[in-house]
N, C-alpha and C positions, 0 to 999 in steps of 0.2 A: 094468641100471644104465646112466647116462649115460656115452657115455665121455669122456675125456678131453678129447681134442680140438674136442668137440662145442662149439660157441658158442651160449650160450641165455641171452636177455633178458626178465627178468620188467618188464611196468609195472605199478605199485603206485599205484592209482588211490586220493587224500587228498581230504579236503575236511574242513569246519568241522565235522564229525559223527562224521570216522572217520579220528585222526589219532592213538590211544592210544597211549602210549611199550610196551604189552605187545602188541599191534597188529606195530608197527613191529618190536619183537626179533623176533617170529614169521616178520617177513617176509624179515628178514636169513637165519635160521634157514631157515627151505624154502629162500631163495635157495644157499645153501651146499651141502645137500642135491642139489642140481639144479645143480650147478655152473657157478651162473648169474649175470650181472651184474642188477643194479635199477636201472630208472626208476622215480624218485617223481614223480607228476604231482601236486600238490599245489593242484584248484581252487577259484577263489574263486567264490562262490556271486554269478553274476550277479543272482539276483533279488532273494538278501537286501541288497544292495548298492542295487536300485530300489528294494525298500521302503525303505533308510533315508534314502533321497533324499524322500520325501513329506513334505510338511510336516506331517503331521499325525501321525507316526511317532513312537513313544513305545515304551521301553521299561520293563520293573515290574521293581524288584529283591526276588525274590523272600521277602530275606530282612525287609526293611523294608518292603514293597509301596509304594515309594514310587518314581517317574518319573525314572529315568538319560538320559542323555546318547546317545541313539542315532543319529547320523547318517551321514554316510560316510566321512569325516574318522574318525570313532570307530571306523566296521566297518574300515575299510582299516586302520586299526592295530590293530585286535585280528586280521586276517588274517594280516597279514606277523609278529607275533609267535606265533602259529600255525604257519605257515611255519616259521618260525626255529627253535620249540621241534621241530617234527619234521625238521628238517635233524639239529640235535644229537642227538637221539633215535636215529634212523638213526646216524649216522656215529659213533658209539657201540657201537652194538651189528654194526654191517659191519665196524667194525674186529675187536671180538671173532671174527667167524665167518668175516674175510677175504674180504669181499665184497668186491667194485669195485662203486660205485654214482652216479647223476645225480642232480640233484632240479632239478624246471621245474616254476617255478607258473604256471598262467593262467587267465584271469578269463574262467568262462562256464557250462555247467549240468552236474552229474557225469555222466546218462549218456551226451550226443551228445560230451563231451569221450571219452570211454573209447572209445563208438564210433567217433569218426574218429582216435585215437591206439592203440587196440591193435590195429592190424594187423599179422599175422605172425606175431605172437610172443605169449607166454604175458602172463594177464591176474590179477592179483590185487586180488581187492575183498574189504574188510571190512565186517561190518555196525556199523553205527550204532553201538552199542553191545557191550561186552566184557563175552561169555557166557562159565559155566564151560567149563573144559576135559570132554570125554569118556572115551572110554576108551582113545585112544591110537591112532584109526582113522583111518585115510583112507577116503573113499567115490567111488567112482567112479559118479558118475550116467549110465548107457548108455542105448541104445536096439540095438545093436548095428552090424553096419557097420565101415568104416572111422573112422567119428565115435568108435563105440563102443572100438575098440581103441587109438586116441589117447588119448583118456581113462584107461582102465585102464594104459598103460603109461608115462602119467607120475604116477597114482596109485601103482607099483608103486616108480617112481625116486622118489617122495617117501618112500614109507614105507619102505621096504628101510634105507637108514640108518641108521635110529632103529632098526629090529624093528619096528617096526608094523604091525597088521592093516590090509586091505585087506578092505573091503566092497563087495561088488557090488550095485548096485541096478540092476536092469534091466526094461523095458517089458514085454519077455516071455521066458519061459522059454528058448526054443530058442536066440535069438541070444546070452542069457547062457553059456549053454554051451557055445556055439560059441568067444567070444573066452577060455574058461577055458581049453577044451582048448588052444588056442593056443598061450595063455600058457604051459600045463604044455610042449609041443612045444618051448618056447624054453628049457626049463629055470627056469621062473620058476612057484611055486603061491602063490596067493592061499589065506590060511590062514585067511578067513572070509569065504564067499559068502552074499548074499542076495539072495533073485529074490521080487522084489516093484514092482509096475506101478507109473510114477509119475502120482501127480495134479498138475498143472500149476497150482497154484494156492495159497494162502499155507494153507489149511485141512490140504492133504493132503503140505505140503513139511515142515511142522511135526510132523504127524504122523509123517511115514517117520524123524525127529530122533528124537522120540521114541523108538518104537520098536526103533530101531537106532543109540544113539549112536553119534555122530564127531565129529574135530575140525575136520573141514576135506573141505569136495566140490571135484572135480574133474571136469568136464564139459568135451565138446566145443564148438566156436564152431558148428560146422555145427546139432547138436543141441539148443541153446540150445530152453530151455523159455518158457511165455507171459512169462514177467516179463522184465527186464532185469536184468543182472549185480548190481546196487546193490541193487534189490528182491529177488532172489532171496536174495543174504547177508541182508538182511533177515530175508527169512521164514524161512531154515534159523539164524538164530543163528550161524552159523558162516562161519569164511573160502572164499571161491568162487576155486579158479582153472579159468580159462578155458585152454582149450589151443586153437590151430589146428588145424582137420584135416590 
């Protein structure tokens, strides 16, 4: 478990795609879990902002297919009311789970914003869209290593609070069992291991979901796979936190 005294800051990387008020409790919720403050970084989508600077920029409403109001003047006020609603959103659900939380918007593209804003500290990205729940798991995505034991043990500080299982997925056999036995060594058993090699790619991240649901992975920054944090929640359906090694 985390102790007390320890000081640890989630950034909770928003944008125009992934900003859902059940999103947002979730993220209160782990924050509490990990006895940890929130940054909301909440960016505005540089490019959709140039498109609607084109003059030739049109948007369809889909229910009438008929040509709305799309400019930038229009996108900047549907952004900061975006904003707004997940400021409330959060600060709603942090009060519930007695979170301390920031929220900074800024104008530019979600992953170099996350890349040059999550260093240090632990990183939370949601996919695009709000998938069902699983079955109450956390996954720890290893390769082994120090990468690999960062990962699993704030897999273990997530899930321990609730009762949650802890899934292991790992590259290869032997280092998964190295950081199990570990963990067992520290007094801590992960009460559902899986040793299965990851494919680096949206076909085979989908799959390993499949196969072994969860609600939420947790990977190393050193270990970080082909995609980028954004795509990766993407392709797993599921929330990605990043840890430092």
């Amino acid at each position: 478990m985390t102790p007390p005294d320890t000081l640890r800051r989630i950034l909770v990387a928003l944008d125009v795609a992934r900003h859902d008020r059940s999103w947002l409790g979730l993220a209160a919720e782990f924050a509490a879990r990990l006895r940890a403050d929130v940054r909301l970084l909440f960016v505005e989508d540089l490019d959709l902002l140039r498109a609607a600077d084109l003059p030739f920029a049109r948007e369809i409403d889909l229910l009438t297919t008929g040509a709305v109001a799309f400019d930038v003047a229009t996108v900047e006020a549907r952004l900061r009311r975006l904003s707004k609603a997940a400021r409330e959103s959060f600060a709603s659900a942090a009060t519930q789970q007695h979170v301390a939380w920031s929220l900074e918007v800024v104008r530019g593209r979600l992953p170099r914003e996350i890349e040059s804003q999550a260093q240090g500290g632990d990183l939370l990205v949601f996919p695009h869209r709000p998938a069902p729940r699983a079955r109450g798991r956390v996954a720890a995505l290893c390769a082994g290593g120090e990468g690999g034991h960062a990962a699993l043990r704030r897999a273990r500080d997530l899930a321990a609070p609730a009762g949650l299982d802890v899934v292991f997925v790992g590259h290869a056999a032997q280092p998964v069992r190295e950081l199990q036995l570990d963990l067992l060594d520290e007094g801590t058993a992960c009460r559902s291991v899986v040793l299965r090699p990851i494919t680096p790619d949206v076909t085979g991240l989908r799959a390993l979901r499949r196969d072994h649901p969860f609600d939420v992975a947790v990977i190393c920054a050193s270990e970080a796979l082909a995609l980028e944090p954004a795509a990766l929640a993407d392709a797993l359906g599921c929330p990605i936190l990043v840890v430092p090694a």
